[in-house]
Every structure is written in C-alpha cells, then in structure tokens.
N, C-alpha and C positions, 0 to 999 in steps of 0.2 A: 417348568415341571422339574421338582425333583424329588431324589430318593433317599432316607434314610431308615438303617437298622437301627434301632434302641435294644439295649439290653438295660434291663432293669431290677435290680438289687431291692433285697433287703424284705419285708415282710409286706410280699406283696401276692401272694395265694392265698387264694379262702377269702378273699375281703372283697372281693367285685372288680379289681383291678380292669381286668380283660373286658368285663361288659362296659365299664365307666368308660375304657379307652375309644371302646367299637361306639359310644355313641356320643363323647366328643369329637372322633374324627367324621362322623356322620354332622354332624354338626358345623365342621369346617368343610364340611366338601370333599374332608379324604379320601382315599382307595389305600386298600392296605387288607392286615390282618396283626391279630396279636394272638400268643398261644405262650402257657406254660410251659416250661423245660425243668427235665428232671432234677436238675439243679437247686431247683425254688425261685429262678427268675421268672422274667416273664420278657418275652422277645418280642418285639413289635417292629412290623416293616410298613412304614409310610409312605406316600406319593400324592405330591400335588403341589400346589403353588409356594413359593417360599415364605412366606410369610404365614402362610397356616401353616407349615410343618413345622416354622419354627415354634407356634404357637403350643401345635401338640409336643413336642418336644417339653415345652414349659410347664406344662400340665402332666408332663410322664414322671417330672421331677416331684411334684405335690401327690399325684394317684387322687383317688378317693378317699375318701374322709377315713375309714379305716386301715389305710395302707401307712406302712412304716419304708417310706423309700428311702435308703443308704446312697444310693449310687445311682445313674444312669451313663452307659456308656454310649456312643452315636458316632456310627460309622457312615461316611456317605459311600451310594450307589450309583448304579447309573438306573434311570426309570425303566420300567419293565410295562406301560401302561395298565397298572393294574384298575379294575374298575370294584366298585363296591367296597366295602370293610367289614371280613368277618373274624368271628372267635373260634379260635381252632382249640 
C-alpha cells in the first residue's frame, strides 16, 4: 500500500476532472479523494496498491478529454488507510 498527493495544473476545473478521477480510482480499487484548490488546481490524494496508483498517476497526466493538463506534481506519503474515493 501506498500514498500519493498529486497536484494538478493547468486547465483542469469546469471540465469533470474530479468526477473522471473519483471514478478512475474507483475503477482501480483506489481510496482517496480529489478537490479543487483556489488556485485552479486540482489535488488528488491516492492509496492503494503500486501499481494502480502509478496507474492513476498516468491518467492525472491526460485528465478527461476536456482537461488541458500543464503539470502534475507527486509527492509521496505514508498511507493513512483511507477507504472509498470521494469529490470534495
């Protein structure tokens, strides 16, 4: 198990970012959450097996088909066992 924070750049509000994310990681098995920051990012905290997180990781870089991703940043954590993945 492990934990990573994404910060994610670039034009990714307004376009479904946060739900696409909530039901990719639903789709890997993640636990987590993702939420807008006043900024116009979008933060996503992940948890789960390495290989899906690096997954989502890979798919935070593309977004949804209307997202214009610049950047993502990825910090690792230590796990928190989070269970579920919601949008905040």
């Amino acid at each position: 198990m492990i934990r990573r924070r994404l910060r994610v750049h670039g034009f990714v509000q307004g376009v479904g970012y946060r739900y696409s994310c909530q039901a990719e990681a639903q789709r890997l098995g993640l636990a987590g959450w993702a939420e807008n920051r006043p900024d116009g990012t979008v933060e996503v905290v992940v948890e789960g097996g390495e290989e899906d997180v690096a997954a989502l990781v890979d798919w935070a870089r593309r977004g949804p088909r209307h997202a214009e991703v610049s950047q993502v940043d990825v910090a690792a954590e230590e796990p928190a066992g989070l269970s579920g993945f919601e949008t905040r």
